[in-house]
Structures are given as structure tokens and as C-alpha cells.
Backbone bond lengths (Angstrom), bond angles and torsions (degrees), N, CA, C in turn:
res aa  C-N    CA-C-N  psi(-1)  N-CA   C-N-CA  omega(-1)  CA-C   N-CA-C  phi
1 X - - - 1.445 - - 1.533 109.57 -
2 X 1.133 114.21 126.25 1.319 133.55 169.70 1.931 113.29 -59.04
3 X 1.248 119.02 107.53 1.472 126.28 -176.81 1.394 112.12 -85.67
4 X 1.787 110.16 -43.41 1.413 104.92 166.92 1.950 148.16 -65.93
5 X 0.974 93.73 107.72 1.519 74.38 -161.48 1.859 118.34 -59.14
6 X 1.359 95.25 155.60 2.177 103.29 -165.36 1.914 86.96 -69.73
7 X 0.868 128.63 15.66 1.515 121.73 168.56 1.321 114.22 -86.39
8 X 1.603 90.40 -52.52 1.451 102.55 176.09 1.163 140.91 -75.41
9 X 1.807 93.90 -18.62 1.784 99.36 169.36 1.329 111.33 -96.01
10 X 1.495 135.49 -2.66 1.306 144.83 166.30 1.765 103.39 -71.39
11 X 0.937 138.79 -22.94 1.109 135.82 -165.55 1.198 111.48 -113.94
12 X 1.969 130.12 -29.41 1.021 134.01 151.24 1.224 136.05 -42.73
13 X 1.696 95.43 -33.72 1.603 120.87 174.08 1.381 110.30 -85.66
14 X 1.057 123.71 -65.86 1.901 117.53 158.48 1.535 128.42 -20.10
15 X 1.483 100.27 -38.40 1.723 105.57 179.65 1.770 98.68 -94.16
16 X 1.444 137.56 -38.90 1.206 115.44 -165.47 1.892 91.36 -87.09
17 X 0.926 140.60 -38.47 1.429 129.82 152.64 1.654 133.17 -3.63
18 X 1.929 85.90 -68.40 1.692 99.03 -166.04 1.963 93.00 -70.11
19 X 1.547 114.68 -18.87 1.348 131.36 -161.76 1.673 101.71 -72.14
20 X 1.589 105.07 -38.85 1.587 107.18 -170.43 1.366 93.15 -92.69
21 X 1.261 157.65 -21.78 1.710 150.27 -149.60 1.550 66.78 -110.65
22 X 1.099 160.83 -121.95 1.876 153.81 -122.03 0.959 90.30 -58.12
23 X 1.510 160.44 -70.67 1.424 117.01 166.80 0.571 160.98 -23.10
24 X 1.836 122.53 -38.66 1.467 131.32 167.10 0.925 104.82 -63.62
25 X 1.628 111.34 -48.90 1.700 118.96 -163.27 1.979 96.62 -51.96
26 X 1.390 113.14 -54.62 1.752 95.94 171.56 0.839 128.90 -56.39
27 X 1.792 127.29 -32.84 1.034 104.69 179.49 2.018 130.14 -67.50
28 X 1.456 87.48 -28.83 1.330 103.90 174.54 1.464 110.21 -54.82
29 X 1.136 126.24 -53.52 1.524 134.16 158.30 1.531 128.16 -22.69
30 X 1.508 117.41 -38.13 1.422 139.55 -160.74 1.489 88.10 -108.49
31 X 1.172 122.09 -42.70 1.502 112.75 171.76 1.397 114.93 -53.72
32 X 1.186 109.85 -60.29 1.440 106.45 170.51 1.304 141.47 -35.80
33 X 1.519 107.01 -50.94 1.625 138.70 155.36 2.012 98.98 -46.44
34 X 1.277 99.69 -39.89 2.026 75.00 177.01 1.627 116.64 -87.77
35 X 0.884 111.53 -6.56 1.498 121.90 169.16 2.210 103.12 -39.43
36 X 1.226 89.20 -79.54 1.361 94.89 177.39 1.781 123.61 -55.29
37 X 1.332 83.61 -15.26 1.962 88.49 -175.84 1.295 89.31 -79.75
38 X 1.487 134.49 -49.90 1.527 124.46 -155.21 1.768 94.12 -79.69
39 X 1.357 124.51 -33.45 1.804 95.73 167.17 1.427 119.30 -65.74
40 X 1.043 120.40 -26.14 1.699 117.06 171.64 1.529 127.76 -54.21
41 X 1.372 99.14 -18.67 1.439 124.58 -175.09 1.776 112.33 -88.55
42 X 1.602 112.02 -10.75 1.383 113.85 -174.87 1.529 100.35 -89.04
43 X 1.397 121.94 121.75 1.129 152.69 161.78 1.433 89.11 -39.15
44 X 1.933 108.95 134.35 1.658 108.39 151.73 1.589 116.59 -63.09
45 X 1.230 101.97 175.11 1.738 111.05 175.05 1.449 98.23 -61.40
46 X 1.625 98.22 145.14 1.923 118.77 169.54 1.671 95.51 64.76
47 X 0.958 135.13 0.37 1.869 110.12 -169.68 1.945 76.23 -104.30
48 X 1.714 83.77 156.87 1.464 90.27 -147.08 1.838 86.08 -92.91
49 X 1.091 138.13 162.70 1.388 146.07 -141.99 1.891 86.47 -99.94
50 X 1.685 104.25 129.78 1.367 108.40 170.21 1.506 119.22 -136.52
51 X 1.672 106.83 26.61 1.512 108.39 -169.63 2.067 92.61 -106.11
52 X 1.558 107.91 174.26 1.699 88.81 -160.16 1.761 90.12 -99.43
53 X 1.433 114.86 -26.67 1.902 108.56 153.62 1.176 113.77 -107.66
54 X 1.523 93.82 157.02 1.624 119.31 -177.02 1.945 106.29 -63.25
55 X 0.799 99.20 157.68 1.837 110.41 174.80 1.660 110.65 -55.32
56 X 1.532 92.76 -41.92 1.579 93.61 -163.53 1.761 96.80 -91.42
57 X 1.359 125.48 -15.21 1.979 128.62 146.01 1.253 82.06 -30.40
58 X 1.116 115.27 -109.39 1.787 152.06 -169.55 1.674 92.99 5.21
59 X 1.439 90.39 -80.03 1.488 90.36 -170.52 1.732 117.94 -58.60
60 X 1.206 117.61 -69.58 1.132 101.87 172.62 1.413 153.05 -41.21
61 X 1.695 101.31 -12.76 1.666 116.95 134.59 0.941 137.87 -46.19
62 X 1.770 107.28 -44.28 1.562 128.66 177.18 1.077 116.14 -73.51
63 X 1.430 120.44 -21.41 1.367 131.08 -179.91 1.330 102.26 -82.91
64 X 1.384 130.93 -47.72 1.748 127.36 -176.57 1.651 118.50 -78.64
65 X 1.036 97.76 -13.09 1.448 112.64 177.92 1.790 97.26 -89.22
66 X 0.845 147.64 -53.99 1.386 127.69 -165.11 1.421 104.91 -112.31
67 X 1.301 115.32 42.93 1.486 136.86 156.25 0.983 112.60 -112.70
68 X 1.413 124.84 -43.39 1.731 156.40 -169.57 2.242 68.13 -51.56
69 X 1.905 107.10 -91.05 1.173 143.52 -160.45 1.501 98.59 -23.94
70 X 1.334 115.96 -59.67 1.221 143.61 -171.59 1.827 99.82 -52.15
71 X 1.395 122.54 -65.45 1.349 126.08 -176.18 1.660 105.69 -54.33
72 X 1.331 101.06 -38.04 1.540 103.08 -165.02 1.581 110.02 -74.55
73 X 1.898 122.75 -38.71 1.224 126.35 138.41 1.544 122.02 -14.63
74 X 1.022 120.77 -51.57 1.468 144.43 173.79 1.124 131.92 -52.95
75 X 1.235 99.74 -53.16 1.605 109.94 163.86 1.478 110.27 -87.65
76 X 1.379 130.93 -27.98 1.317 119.56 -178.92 1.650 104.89 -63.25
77 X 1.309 101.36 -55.77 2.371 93.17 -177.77 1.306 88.90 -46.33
78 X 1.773 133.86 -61.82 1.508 123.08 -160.34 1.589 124.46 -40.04
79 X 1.172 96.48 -30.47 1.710 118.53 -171.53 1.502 111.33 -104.62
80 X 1.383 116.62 2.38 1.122 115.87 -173.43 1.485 121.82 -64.70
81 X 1.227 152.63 -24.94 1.107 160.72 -98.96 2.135 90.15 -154.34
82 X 1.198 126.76 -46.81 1.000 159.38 156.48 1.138 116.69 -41.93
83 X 1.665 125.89 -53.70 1.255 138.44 -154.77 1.437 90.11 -110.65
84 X 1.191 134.48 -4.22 1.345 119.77 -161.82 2.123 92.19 -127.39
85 X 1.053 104.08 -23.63 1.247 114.59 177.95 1.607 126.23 -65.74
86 X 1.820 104.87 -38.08 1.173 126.17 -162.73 1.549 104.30 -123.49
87 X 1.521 112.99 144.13 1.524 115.46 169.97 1.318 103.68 -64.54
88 X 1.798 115.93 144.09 1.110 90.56 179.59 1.701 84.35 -140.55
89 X 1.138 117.31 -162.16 1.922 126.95 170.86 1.729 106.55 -174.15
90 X 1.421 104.85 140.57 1.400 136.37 163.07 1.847 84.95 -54.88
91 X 1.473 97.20 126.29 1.646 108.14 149.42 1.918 107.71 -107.79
């Protein structure tokens, strides 16, 4: 027998939900914010290179990382209905 009532786990799920989509949404945010850090990182012309990755490392991290974010966005609306329905928890 079920003790919790579906009110209460509908709403448990609604709050850790709205909890994981404003997260992404920051993290997506902070991604953005490194955009400008990795041009700060390009050496002027002739000065000889003293960072320990290249610019185009940098970016192409930045690039798999908020693709990575982006897919996972993806599946969260996909799952939305699911995730918001059912108690759920981070292991």
C-alpha cells in the first residue's frame, strides 16, 4: 500500500523538476560567460604562447560541453511529464 499521497508526489516532482530546468538554464548561462574567457586567452601576434591549452582546446571543449547541455535539455522536456509525475532523487 502506497502511504504517500499522488498529491504529494506530484508536487515533489514539480518542485525537484522546476529545480533541475533552473539549473540547466544556469548552467547554460555560465557557458555563455566562458565564451568570452576563452577569447581573453588568445595570445597577441608574435608573443610566444604561455597558456597550458591552445584557444581552439578551449573552444572545442566549449563546443562539446554545451552540446553535451543542449542534448540533455532534450531529454529533460522528453521526460518531462515522467519526471514531474513521479518522486524521484539524484543517486
Amino acid at each position: 500500500m502506497d502511504l504517500v499521497p499522488e498529491l504529494v508526489k506530484s508536487m515533489t516532482g514539480r518542485r525537484r523538476y522546476e529545480a533541475l530546468v533552473g539549473n540547466v538554464q544556469g548552467l547554460a548561462m555560465l557557458l555563455d560567460g566562458v565564451k568570452s574567457l576563452i577569447k581573453s586567452c588568445e595570445p597577441p601576434p608574435g608573443m610566444v604562447y604561455q597558456f597550458a591549452a591552445r584557444v581552439e582546446d578551449l573552444e572545442e571543449a566549449h563546443g562539446q560541453a554545451v552540446e553535451s547541455l543542449r542534448a540533455f535539455q532534450v531529454r529533460v522536456k522528453t521526460f518531462e511529464a515522467d519526471l514531474i509525475a513521479k518522486p524521484w532523487k539524484v543517486n
